[in-house]
ROFIGU-247275 format. One record per residue (C-alpha): residue number from 1; residue in three letters; x, y, z. Coordinates in nm, 4 decimals. Layout:
    i   aa      east     north        up
  NUM  ALA         X         Y         Z
...
//
This chain:
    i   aa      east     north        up
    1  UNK   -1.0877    0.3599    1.0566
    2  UNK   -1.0407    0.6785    0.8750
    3  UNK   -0.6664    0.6689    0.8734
    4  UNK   -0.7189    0.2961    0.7007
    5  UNK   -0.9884    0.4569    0.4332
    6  UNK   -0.6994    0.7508    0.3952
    7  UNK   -0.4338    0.4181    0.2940
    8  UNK   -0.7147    0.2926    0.0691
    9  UNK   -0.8576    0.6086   -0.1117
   10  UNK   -0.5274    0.6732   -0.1520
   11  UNK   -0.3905    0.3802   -0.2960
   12  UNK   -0.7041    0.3635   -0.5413
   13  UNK   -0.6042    0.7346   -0.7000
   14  UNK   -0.2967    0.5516   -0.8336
   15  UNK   -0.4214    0.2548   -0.9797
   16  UNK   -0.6905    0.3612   -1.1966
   17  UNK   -0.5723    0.5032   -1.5832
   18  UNK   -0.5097    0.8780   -1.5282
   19  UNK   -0.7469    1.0982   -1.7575
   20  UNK   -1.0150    0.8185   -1.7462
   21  UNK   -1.3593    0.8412   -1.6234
   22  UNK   -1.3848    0.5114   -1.3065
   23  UNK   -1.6374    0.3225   -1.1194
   24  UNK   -1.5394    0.1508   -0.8250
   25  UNK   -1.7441   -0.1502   -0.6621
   26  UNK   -1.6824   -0.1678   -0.3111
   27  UNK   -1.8143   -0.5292   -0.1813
   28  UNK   -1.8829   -0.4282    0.2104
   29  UNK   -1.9551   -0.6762    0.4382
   30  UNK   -2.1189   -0.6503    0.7959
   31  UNK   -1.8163   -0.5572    1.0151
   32  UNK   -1.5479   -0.3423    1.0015
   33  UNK   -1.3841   -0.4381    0.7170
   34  UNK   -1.7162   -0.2840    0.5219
   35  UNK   -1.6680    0.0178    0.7425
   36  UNK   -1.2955    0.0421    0.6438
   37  UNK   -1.4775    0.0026    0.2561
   38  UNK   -1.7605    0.2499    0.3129
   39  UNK   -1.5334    0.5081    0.4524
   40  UNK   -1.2951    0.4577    0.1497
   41  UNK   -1.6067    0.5199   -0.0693
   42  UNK   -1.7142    0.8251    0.1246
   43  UNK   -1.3372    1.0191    0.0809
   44  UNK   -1.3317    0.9441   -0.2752
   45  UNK   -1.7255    1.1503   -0.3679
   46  UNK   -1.5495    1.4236   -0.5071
   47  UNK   -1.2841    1.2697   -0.6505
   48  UNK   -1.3093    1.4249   -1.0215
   49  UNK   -1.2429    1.1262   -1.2287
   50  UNK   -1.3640    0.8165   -0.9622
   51  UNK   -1.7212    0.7257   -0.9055
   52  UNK   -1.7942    0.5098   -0.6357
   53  UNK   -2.0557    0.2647   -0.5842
   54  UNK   -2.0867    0.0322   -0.3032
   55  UNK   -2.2553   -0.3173   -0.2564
   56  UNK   -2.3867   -0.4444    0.1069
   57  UNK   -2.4722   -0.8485    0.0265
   58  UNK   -2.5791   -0.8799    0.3814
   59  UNK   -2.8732   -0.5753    0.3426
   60  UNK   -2.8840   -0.2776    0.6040
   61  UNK   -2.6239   -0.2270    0.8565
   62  UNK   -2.6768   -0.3108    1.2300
   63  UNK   -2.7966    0.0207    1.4021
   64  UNK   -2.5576    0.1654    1.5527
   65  UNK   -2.2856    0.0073    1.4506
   66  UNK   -1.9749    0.1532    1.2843
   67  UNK   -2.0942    0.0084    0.9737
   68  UNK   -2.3875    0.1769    0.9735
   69  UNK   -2.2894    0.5116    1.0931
   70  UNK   -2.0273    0.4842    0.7866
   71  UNK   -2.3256    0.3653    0.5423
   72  UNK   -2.5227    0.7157    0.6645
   73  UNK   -2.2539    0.9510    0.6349
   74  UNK   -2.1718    0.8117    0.2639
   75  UNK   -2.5633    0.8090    0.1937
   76  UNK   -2.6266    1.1259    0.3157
   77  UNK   -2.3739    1.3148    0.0767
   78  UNK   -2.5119    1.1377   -0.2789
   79  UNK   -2.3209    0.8337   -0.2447
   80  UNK   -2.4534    0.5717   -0.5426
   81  UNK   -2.5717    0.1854   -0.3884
   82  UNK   -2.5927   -0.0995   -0.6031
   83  UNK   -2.8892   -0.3514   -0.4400
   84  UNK   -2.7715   -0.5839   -0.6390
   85  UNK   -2.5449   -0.7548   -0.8791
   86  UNK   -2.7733   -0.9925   -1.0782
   87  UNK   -2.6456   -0.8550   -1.4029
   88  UNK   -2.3094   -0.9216   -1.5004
   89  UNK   -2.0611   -0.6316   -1.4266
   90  UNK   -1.9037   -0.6443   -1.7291
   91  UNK   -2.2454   -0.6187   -1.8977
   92  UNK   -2.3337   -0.2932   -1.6596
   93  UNK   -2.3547    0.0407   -1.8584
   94  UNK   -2.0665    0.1628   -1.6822
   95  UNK   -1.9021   -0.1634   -1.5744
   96  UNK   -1.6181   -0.1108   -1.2885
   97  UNK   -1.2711   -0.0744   -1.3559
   98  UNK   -1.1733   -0.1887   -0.9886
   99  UNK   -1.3811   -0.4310   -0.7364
  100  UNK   -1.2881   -0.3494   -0.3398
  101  UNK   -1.3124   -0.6514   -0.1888
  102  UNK   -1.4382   -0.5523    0.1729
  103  UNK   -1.6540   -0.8288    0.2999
  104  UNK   -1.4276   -1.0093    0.5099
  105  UNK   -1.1064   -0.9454    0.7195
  106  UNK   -0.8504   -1.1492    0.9360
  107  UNK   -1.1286   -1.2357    1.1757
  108  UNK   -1.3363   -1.4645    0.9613
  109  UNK   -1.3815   -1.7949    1.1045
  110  UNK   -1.6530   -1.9628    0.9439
  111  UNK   -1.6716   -2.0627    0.5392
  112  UNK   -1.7839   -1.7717    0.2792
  113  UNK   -2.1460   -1.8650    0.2146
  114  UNK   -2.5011   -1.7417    0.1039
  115  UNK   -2.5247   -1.3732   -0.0663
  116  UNK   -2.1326   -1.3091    0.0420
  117  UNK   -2.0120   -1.6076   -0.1796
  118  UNK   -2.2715   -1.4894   -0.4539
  119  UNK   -2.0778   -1.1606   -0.4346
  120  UNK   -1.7724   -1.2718   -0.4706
  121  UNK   -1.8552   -1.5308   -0.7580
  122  UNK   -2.0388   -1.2299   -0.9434
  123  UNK   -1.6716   -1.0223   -0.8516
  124  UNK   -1.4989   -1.3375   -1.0325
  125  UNK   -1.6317   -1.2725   -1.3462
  126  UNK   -1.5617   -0.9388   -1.4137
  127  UNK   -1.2426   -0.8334   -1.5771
  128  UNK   -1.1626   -0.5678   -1.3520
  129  UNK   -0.8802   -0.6015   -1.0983
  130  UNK   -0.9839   -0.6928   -0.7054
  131  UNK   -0.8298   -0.5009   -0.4434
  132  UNK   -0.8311   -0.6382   -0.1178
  133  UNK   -0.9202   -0.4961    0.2274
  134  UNK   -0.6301   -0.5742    0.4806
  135  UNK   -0.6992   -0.9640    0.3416
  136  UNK   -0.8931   -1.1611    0.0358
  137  UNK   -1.2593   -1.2628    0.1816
  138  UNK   -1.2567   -1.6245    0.2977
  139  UNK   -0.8978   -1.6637    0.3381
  140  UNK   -0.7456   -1.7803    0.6595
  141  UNK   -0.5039   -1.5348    0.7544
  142  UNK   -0.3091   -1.7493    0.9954
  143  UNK   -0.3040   -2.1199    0.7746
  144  UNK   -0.3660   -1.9851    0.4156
  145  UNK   -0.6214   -2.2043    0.3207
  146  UNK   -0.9641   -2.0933    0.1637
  147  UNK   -1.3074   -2.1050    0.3953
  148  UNK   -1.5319   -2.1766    0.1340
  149  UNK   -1.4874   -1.9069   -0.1475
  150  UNK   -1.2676   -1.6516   -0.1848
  151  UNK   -1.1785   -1.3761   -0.4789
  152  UNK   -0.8274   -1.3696   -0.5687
  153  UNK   -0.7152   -0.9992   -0.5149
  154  UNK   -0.4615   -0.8338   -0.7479
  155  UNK   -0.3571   -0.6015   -0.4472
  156  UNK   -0.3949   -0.6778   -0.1244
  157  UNK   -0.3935   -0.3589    0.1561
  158  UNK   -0.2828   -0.4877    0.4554
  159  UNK   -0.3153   -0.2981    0.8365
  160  UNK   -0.1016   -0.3573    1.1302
  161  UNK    0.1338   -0.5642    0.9443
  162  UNK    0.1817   -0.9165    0.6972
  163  UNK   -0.0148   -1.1684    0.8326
  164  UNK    0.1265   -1.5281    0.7914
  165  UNK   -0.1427   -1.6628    0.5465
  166  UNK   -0.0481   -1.4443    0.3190
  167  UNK    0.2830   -1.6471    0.2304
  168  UNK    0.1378   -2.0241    0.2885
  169  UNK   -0.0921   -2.2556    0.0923
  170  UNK   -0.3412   -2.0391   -0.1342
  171  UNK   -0.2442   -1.7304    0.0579
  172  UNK    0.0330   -1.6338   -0.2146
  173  UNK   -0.2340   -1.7147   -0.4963
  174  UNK   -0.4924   -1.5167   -0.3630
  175  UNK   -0.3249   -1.1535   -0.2150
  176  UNK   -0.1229   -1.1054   -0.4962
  177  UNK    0.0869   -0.8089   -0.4429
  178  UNK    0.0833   -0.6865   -0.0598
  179  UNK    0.1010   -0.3643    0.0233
  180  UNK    0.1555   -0.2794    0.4064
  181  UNK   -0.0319    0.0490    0.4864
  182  UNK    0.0754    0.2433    0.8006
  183  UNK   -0.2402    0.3672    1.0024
  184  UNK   -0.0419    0.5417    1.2941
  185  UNK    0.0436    0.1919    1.5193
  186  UNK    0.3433    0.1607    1.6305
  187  UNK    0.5758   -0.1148    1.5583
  188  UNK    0.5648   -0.3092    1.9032
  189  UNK    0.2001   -0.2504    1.9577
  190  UNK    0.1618   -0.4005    1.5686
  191  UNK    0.3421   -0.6943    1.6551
  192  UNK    0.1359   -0.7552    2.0302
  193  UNK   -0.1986   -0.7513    1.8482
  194  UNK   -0.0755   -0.9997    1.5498
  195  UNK    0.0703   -1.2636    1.8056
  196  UNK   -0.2555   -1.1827    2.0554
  197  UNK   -0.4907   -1.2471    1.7304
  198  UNK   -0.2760   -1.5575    1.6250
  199  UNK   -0.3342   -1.7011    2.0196
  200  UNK   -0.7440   -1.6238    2.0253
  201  UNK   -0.7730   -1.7517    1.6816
  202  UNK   -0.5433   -2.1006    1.7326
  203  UNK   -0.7378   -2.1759    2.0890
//
């Protein structure tokens, strides 16, 4: 988890204007993906020119879960929490130049509903850039179609390696440019987990 934060955080530093003060919404959902987002978050606190700020649609984290031991350790050094995104972003004081887009990863197997959809339709409006966590929320990472909403990403971060929704249906619509971060997995143990995730998912 911290070596896919490390890929994020990192990635982040370069897209934002050099020079130029930057808040960052992270949209964390209730798994791991959020975790990946929190963490992300967390490494960038003293980052002299970022400011994040980090949105949980689904409320508190699960105790002790790796969401919520993420959501304590940003908390606990000053990390800023928006409750909620009611007023447009691009109306905000300090509106974000980039929206994270951590909700949902490859494991999603149900339609984008309730608060998460309202998150990502309040996302949609802004005119900052989405970057998305290893996939875009509510996209079906094997077939490329949508489950119920999803936010097109200008960057998508992907772990372990390309996963084939990213090239069929809306998949190419919605990921925009794909960017394969290396956590530390090797190659053949990469390519076991994506066929073993395609098998679960397609039985």
């Amino acid at each position: 988890m911290e070596q896919a934060a490390s890929q994020i955080s990192k990635f982040l530093t370069l897209a934002i204007n050099k020079g130029d003060p930057a808040d960052i919404l992270f949209l964390c959902g209730p798994g791991n993906n959020g975790a990946d987002a929190i963490a992300a978050a967390r490494q960038l606190l003293n980052h002299p020119q970022i400011t994040p700020m980090i949105h949980l649609p689904g409320g508190s984290p699960s105790p002790q879960s790796l969401l919520e031991l993420q959501y304590s350790a940003y908390k606990n050094l000053g990390g800023k929490e928006v409750g909620d995104l009611e007023i447009p972003l691009q109306q905000q004081e300090s509106p974000p130049v980039l929206v994270i887009d951590g909700l949902f990863g490859v494991g999603l197997g149900r339609p984008v509903e309730g608060k998460y959809a309202e998150a990502l339709e309040a996302a949609s409006l802004n005119e900052a850039p989405c970057v998305a966590v290893d996939c875009p929320s509510g996209l079906d990472c094997d077939s490329g179609e949508v489950l119920g909403c999803s936010l097109p990403a200008q960057w998508t971060i992907s772990f372990i390696g390309a996963k084939l929704g990213f090239t069929r249906n809306q998949g190419p619509s919605l990921c925009g440019e794909v960017h394969i971060a290396d956590i530390g997995v090797r190659r053949e143990l990469a390519e076991g987990w994506l066929k073993q995730h395609r098998r679960v998912k397609q039985g």
